[in-house]
Structures are given as C-alpha cells and as structure tokens.
N, C-alpha and C positions, 0 to 999 in steps of 0.2 A: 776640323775642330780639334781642338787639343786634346790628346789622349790623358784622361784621368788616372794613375793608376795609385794613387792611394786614396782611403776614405780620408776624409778630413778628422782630424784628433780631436775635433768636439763634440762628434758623431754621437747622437744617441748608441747604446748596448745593442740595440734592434728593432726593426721596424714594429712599432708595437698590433695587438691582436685587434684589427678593427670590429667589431660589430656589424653585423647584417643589417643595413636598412632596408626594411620591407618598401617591396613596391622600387627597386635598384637593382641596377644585375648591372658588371660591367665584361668587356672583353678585350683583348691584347693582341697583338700580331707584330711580326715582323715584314712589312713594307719594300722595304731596300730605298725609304725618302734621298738617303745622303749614304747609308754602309749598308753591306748586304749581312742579314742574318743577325741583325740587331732589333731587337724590341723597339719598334718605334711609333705606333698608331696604338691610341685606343679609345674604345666608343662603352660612353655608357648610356643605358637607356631607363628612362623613369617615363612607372606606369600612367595612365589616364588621370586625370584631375589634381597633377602635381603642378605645384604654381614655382615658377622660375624668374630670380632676381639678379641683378649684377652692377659687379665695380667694376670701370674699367679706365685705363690709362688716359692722361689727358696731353700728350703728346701729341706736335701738331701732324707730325708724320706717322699717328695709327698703321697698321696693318689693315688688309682690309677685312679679315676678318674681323678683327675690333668691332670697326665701322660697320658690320652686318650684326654682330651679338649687340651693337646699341639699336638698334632699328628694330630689334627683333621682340629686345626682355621685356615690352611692358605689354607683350599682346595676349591673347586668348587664352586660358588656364584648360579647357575642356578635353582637348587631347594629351598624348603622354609628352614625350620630350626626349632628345637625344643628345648627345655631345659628342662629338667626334675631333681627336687630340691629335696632330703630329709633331717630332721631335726632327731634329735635325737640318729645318728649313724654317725660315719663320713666316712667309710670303709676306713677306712688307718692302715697302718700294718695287714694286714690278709692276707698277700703272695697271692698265683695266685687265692684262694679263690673272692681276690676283682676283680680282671681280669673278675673271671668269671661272678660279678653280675655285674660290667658294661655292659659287652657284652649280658648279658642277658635282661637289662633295654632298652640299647637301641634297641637290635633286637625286643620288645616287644611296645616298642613308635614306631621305623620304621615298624614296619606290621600295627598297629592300625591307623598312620598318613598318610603312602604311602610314607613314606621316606627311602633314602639312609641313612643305619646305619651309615655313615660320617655325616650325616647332624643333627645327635642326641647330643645333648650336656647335662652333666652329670655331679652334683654336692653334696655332701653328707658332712653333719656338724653334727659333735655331739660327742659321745663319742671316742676314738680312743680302737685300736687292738680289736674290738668285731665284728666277721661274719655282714656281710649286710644280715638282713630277705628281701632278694628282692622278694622273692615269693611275699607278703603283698602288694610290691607296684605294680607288677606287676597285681596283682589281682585287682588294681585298674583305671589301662590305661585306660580302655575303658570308663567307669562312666568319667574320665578326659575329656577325647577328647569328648564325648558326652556335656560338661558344656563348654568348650571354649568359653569365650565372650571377647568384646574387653573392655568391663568396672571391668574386675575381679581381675586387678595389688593388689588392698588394700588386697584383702584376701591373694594372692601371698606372700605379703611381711611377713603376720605375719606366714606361714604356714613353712618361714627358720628358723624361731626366735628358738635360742636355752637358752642361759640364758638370755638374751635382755627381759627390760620390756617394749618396745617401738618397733612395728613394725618401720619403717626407710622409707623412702620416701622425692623426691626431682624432680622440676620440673620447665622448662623455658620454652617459646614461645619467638621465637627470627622473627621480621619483618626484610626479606631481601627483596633483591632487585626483586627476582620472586614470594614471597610470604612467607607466614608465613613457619616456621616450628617451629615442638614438640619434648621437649627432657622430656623424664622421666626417673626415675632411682629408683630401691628401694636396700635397703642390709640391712645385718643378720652381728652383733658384738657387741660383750661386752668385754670378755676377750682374753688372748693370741695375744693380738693385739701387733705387732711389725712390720716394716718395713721390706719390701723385700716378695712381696709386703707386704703390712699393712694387717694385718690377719683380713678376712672377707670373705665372699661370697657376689657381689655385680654384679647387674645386670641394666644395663642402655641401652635406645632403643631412637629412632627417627626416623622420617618417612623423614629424606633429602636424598637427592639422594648424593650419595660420593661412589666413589673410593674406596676398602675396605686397599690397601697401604694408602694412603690418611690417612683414618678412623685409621688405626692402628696407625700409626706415631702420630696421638695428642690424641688415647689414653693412648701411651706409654709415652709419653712427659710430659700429665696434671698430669696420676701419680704419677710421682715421686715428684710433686708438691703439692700433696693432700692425697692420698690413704698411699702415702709411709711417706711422713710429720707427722705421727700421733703414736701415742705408748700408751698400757694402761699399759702395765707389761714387757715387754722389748723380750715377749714369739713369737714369727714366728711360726703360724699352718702348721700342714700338708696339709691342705686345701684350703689356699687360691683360689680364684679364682673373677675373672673379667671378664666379657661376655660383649660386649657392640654389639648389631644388630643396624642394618641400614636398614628399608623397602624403601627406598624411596617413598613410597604412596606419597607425598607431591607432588613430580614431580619435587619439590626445587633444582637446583643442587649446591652444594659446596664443595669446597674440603679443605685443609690443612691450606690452605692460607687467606682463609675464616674467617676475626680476630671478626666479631661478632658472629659469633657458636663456634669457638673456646673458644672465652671470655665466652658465654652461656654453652657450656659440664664443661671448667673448674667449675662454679659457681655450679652445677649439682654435681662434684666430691667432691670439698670441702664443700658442704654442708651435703651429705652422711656422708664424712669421719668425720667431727664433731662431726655429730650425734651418728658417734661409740663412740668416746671419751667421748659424754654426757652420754652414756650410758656404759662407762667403770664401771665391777663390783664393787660396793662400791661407786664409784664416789660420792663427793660431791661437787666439785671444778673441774672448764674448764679454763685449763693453757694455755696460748701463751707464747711461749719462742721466741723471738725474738734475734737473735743474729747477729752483726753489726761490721766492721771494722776488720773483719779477710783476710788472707793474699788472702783465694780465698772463692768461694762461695762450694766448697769441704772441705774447714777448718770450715767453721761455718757452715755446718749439724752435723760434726763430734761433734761440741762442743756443738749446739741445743740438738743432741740427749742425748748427755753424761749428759746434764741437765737433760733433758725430763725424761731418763729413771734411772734416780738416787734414789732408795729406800728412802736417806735420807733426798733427796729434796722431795721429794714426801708427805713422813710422816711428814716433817715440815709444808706442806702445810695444811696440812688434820689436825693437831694441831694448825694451826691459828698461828704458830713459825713463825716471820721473819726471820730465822735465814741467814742471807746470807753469813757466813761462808760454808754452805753447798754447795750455787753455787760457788765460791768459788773453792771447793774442785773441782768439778764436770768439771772443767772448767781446771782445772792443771791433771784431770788423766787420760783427755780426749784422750791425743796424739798430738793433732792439737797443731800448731804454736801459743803461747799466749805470754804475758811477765804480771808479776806482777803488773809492776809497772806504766801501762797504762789502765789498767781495770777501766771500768764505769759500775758500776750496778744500774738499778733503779728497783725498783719494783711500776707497775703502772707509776705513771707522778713521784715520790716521785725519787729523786737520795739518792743512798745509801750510794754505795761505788766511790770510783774514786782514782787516784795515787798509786794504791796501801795500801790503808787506806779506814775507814770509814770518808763522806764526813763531814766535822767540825758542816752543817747545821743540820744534822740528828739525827731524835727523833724517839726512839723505838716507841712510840703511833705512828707514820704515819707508820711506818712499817707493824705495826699491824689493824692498820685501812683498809689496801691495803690486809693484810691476810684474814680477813672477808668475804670478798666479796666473791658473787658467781662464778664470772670470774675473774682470775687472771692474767697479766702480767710481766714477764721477762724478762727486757729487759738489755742486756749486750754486750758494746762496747768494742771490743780489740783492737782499736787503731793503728791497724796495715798494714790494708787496705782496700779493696773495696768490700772483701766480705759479702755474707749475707743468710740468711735465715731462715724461722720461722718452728718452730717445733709445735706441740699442743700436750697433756697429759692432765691427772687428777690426783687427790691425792690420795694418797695408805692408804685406812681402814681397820678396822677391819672388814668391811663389803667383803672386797674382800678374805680375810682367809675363812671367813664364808661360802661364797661359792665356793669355790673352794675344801674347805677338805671335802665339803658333794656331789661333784658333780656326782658322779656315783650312789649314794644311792638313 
C-alpha cells in the first residue's frame, strides 16, 4: 500500500471530541493483517436491545463480507451486536476462501462476546483478491473484548484508515423533547470513492430509542443525500459498507418523523462524507457542484455527477484552469435533459457563462481568482425546471497517480 506521509491540506484542525454513547464501548489492536505493529482491527460492541441498520455497496463483485452484513441487518434486535473492522486486506475476490474467514471471525467474536453469530457484523478494507490472514485477527478477539471501553471510538477510527491521512469523525447532541440524545459516527475513505453507495466503510451509533424500520428508512433516505453525493475517482469498492446501531441508553424515544434527529444524523452523514472528499487522494481542492433548473431532481444528479466526476473538470481544477468549456462538455455528454442555449454557469458568485455564450461582463482574472481558492464552487443553471442538486469532489493530481501505482508495494 502506498505509504501516506502527509495529512491532506484540507484536513480538519483535529479529530474533534466525540461524545460517549451509552450502551458502546469500542476497542483497537494491532493485528499484523498486511504491516506489523500497525493499528489495524477494531471491534465495537453495543449492548442488548440495540437495533442495527445498513447501506451497502451495489457492486456486482461485493466482498463477502458485504454479502454476509446484507443477510444479517434485518434480523432479531433482542441481543447486543458487535462489529469487527480490518484495514489493510479487503477479502473480496477470494471465492469461498472469504466465506470462510467471515464465518470464522464471527464464530470467533460470537464465542468471546456470548453472541449469536447473526449478531456479528464484519467489515474489511484494503487490498482486493489477496487470502484474509484471519488467523492474526482472530488471535486477537480476546485482548479486544478484554480493552472494550466506552471512551475508545478515536483509536476505532484510525485503526480502519487505509490510505486516509486523517482518521474521520463526527458528532451532534440534539435536545428533544424527553431529553438529550448522542449521535457519533466515524469512517475510513480516500480513494475509489463513487456513489452507489459512496465507497467507504462508515460506522455511526446513538443511544435514542427508534424503531430499527424507523432507523433504516432515514438511514436510507440521508444517504443518498450525502454518502451517495460525493465522488473522488468516479471508482465504486467492493467494500462499501454503512452500519448505523441504535442502543437506546437515552431512554429518548423517536422515530422517522422526528425532524430534529433527523436534521442532526443528516448533519452527522454529510459531515463524514465531506471529510472523505477532503481526504480524496491527492486532493488539493473541495468542489460543490451545485446544479439548478433541470427538468427533475433525477436530471441534475445525473448532470452534478457528470461534472463531479469529469477527469477534465477535475485537472482543470487542480491547474487553477477556469476553463468552463470543460463543464460545458460535462453537462452535453451527461444524458440528462439540457439545451445550450439556457445554460448559466458561475463559478463562485462570478457568472461565467449564460445564453449559450460567455457572459459579456466576464474576466478571465475572476475566474482564476475563484480557481485559487481552497473550496470551490460550481454552480450551473439549466433553465429548464425545478430541479436540483448538489454533488461534492476534489481535483485530480499527480498526487493521486502517485499513489495509486504504488498502492500494493
């Protein structure tokens, strides 16, 4: 894997202070998956009567764990629940070989925890088609569940991290009406990130009490609003996955309808999913694509993304290029419903283009002024109707080649 050695320049200050969810304890180890004496496993475990929902990749080449957390999330709520994470291996494509280190990870977390191997959930990031050494981790379950604290999510986060130079974290306290409640959430993404879902392994908890229908319906709903919103290389993993538990420790009850936890998970998702894109490999530049005035809100993801994940918008960005012939292009080989000669583009507050033309007022210096910047926006009206919606990216470097050709070495 290619050795990271600097954070990425869009780095949050620091991993910020998560909050304890009651009825959570996580723990961390070092394995030796793929490097010796590297943080690379870790298991969290949530108590009795936590209900557990999930997103997961729609990739025809799943991993198989994937394939075992979709078989798993819609069964029995009455016991607790665990998750157990490795980095640096992803077991996908290893034929019944990976069957059998799932099954063997979690019959080996279910005897150490006292759980139903249904109630183990199982996730592995990193290289693809190489054997899982699950011996390695297994040999370290028990040192696990012996470290379970409920303050240990920070080590959790950085022990997914595969090329990420930023562990990931994100966190709300929302006052309701019975009382507070706690959302945390942490995730693992740099590259391969593409929609369906947004390629990541990403794990988010709360202690409200909800209905796990409920729970699922606006975890299903927020991502396609955030998780799925987001693109570094236009690449969909084998791996994806989305675990969101629910202990209800709080005693809080709310369900679906509930519009200030739902406005608090969503702020929770998009703030993760950002944080992949600030951490897209190479990245030096955090794109908003905003698109406006298409016929539905199905026409402008289609044309968000065709921007978003446009190599040539991409490297123009990452060259400080205004060049907005590129959206432009990006925007005619989309598919969706456009016409030429209604297009408004700004870049920033700056209008570009409009009628079909470059706007009469516009100066290459503001263009370029608006390319500079560390966040950049795209914003493009198609004048054609009501709908809308925003994409997010970053600009495609040399940095991202770089590691990418060295990542198994």
């Amino acid at each position: 894997m290619a050795k990271i050695t600097q954070v990425s320049p869009l780095a949050p200050e620091a991993f910020p202070d998560l909050p304890v969810i009651k009825g959570l304890r996580f723990a961390a180890t070092a394995a030796g998956v793929r490097y010796a004496g590297r943080t690379d496993v870790m298991l969290a475990h949530l108590a009795p009567g936590s209900v557990m929902t999930g997103v997961f990749t729609r990739s025809k080449t799943r991993s198989a764990n994937v394939l075992d957390c979709q078989a798993k999330i819609g069964g029995e709520t009455g016991d607790g629940a665990a998750i157990l994470v490795n980095s640096g291996n992803s077991n996908a494509f290893t034929g019944r070989a990976g069957d059998e280190s799932v099954g063997a990870l979690c019959q080996a977390v279910g005897r150490a925890m006292d759980l139903p191997e249904t109630r183990v959930f199982t996730s592995s990031t990193g290289v693809i088609g190489e054997r899982l050494p699950h011996d390695r981790i297994i040999a370290k379950v028990d040192d696990l569940v012996a470290a379970l604290d409920e303050g240990g999510i920070a080590e959790a986060a950085r022990a997914i991290m595969t090329t990420d130079t930023f562990p990931k974290g994100a966190c709300e306290t929302v006052a309701l009406e019975g009382g507070e409640v706690r959302i945390a959430g942490i995730a693992k993404g740099s590259g391969m990130i593409a929609p369906d879902m947004a390629t990541m392994l990403v794990y988010v908890f709360t202690d409200a009490k909800i209905d796990r229908a409920d729970l699922q319906a606006l975890v299903s709903e927020i991502t396609d609003r955030t998780f799925n919103a987001i693109t570094v290389d236009s690449d969909t993993s084998t791996s994806d996955t989305l675990l969101m538990g629910a202990t209800g420790a709080s005693g809080v009850a709310v369900d679906r309808n509930n519009e200030a936890f739902a406005q608090a998970l969503e702020r929770v998702f998009r703030d993760l999913a950002h944080q992949v894109v600030r951490d897209g490999e190479g990245a030096t530049k955090f794109v908003t694509v905003e698109v406006t005035g298409a016929e539905s809100d199905a026409d402008a993801r289609v044309h968000a993304m065709s921007i978003a994940n446009s190599p040539l918008v991409k490297t123009a960005i990452a060259g400080e290029d205004p060049n907005w012939g590129r959206v432009v292009m990006a925007i005619g080989k989309s598919g969706a419903a456009a016409d030429r000669d209604l297009l408004t583009i700004r870049f920033g507050d700056v209008l570009v283009a409009e009628k079909g033309w470059v706007s009469p007022d516009y100066r290459e210096e503001q263009g370029a002024s608006e390319m500079k910047k560390a966040e950049i926006t795209i914003s493009v009206d198609l004048g054609l109707g009501d709908g809308q919606y925003t994409a997010w990216t970053c600009d495609l470097t040399h940095g991202y080649i770089s590691i990418n050709a060295d990542y198994r070495s």
